[in-house]
N, C-alpha and C positions, 0 to 999 in steps of 0.2 A: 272802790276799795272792797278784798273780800275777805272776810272774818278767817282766823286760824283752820285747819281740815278744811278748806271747800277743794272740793273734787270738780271738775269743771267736764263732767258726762254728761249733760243733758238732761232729759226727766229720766227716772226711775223708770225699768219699763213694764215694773208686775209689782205687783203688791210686796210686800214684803216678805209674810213670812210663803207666801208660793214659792219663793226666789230661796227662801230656806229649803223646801221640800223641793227643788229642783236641785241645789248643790248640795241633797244630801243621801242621791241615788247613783245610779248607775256611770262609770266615768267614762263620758263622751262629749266632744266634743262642746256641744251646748250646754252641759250640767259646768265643765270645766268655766266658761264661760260664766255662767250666773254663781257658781265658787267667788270669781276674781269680783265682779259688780257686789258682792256679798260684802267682803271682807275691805273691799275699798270703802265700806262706809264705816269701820271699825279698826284699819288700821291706826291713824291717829291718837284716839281714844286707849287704846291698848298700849301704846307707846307711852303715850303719857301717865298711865295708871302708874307702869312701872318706874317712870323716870322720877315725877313728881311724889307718887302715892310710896312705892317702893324704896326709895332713893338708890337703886341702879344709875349706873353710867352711863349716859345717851349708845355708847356703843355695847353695853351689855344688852339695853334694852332691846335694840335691835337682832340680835344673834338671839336674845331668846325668844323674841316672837319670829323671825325667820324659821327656827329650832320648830318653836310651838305649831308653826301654821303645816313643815314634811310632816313633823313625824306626828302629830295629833290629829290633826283637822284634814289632812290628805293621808296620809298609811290609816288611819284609825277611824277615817270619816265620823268625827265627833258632831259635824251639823247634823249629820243622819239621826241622831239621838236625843238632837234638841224636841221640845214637846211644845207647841203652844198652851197648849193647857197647862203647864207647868209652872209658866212666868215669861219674865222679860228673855227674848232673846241674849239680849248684850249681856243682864246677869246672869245667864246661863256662861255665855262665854267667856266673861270674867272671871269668873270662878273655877272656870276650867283651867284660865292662863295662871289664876293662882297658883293651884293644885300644882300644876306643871310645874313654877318659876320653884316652891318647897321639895317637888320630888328631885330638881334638879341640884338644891343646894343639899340636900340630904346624900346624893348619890357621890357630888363631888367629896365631904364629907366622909365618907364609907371608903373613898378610893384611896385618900391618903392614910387611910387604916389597911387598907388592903389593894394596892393597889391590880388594876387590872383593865382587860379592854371594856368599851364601853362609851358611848355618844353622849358627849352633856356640855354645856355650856360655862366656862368658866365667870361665877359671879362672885368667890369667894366666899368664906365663912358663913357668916350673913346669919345665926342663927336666932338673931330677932324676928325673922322673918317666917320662922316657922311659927309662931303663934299666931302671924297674919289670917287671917279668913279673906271668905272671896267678895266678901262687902266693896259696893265703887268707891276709892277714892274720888273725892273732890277735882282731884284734877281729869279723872276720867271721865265725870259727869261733866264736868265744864267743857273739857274736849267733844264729848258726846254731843251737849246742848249747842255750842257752836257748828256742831255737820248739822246738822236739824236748821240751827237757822242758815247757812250757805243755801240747801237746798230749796229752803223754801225764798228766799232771796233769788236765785236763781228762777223758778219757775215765776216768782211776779216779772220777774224783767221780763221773760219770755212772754209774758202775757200781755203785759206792755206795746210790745214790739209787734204783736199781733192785734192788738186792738191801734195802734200806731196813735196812742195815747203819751209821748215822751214825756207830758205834763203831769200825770198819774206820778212818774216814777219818782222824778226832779223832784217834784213836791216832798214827796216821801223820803225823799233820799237826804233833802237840803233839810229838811222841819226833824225827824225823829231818828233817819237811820244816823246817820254820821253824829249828830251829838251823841246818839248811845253805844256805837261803837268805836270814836274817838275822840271824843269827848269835846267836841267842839260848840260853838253858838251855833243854836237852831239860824238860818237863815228867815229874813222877816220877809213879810209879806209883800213890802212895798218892792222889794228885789225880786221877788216871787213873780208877780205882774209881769213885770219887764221881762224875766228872762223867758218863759217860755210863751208868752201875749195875752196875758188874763188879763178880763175887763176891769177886776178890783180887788183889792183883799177880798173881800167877802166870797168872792167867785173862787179865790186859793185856797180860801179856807173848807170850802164846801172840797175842791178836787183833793186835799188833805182827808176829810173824813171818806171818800169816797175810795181814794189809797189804803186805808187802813182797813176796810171792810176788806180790800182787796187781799191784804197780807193777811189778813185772818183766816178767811178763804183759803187761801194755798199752805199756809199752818196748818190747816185741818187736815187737809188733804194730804199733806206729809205723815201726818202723826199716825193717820186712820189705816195708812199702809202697814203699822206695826203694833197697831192697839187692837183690843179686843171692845169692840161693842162703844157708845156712847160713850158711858163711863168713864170707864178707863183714856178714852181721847182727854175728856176736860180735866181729868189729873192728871195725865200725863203731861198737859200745854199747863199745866197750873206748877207743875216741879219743874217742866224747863225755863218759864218766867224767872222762878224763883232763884233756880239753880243762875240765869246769865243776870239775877239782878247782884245778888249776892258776888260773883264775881267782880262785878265792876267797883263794889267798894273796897 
């Protein structure tokens, strides 16, 4: 089972925001390239801002980030300007898709006063939305915190399968992942045993805590590609607990 946004690429292959400062120079080949690996971890998240946080139309929501990603983010290369020192990536680029989704409801607006040529995306009236700011919705941080965990879900399997440990993952999978993300009974230990040939509960319960040192590990290691410094890791895994506990109720 894989959680909403997983993107099924393999690991990451550079930190994160290098992979900013490569799709946000020169247009060649490889920059085009680390663009797409970019934006694949923020399509989702984007979509949903607008669908859920915005209430657009699944198919508004689409046209205006197809819209957002020519004519802003490739004619205008908007990554180029993002700043670490600044803040979050994502809330730089959310705020940007805002900025966008109001200059486009403003323009359509304008056009039926005047009308004329001109590229914009039909979302109608919509003039609530202009007091919007570029603050995440809820459902864009839940979007966000679910790619975060696929990925890091993703890299314990791979590790798994490298260490040719299938007991690690089953463990993990049958005891914590699946009841929290579909909310089923943990599987017991005495079943635990059996399936993959552990000598005892006790021995499942140790490969259990050994799994989770595991997922915590490759959590870090996901976050620390977009965080800045210590700090900022442990708040950041502290607002995405928060943010997928809060979802589930």
């Amino acid at each position: 089972m894989q959680p909403d946004g997983h993107v099924p690429n393999g690991r990451f292959p550079t930190t994160h925001w290098s992979l900013v400062a490569r799709a946000g120079v020169d247009d060649d080949q490889a920059n085009r390239e680390a663009l797409g690996q970019l934006l694949g971890r923020y399509l989702q998240a984007l979509r949903a801002h607008l669908i859920y946080g915005r209430q657009l139309r699944p198919e508004e929501a689409d046209d205006l980030v197809q819209e957002f990603i020519a004519s802003k983010i490739i004619e205008k290369n908007l990554v180029g300007r993002a700043d670490q020192q600044l803040g979050k990536f994502r809330t730089f680029l959310l705020a940007s898709l805002d900025r966008f989704l109001i200059d486009q409801i403003r323009m359509q607006n304008a056009k039926k006063r005047a009308p004329g040529e001109g590229r914009m995306v039909a979302i109608g009236e919509r003039g609530d939305l202009i007091q919007e700011r570029g603050r995440p919705s809820d459902a864009f941080d839940v979007a966000w915190a679910r790619r975060v965990l696929a990925e890091t879900i993703e890299r314990m399997q791979a590790e798994c399968r490298r260490l040719n440990r299938p007991d690690l993952w089953g463990v993990f999978q049958s005891r914590l992942l699946d009841p929290m993300l579909e909310g089923s009974e943990p599987a017991d230990y005495e079943s635990l045993v059996e399936r993959f040939g552990l000598k005892s509960p006790s021995q499942a319960s140790n490969v259990l805590i050994t799994a989770k040192r595991m997922f915590a590990r490759e959590l870090r290691s996901v976050v620390a590609e977009y965080a800045l410094g210590e700090e900022e890791i442990e708040v950041e895994i502290a607002e995405l607990k928060a943010i997928l506990a809060a979802s589930r109720q």
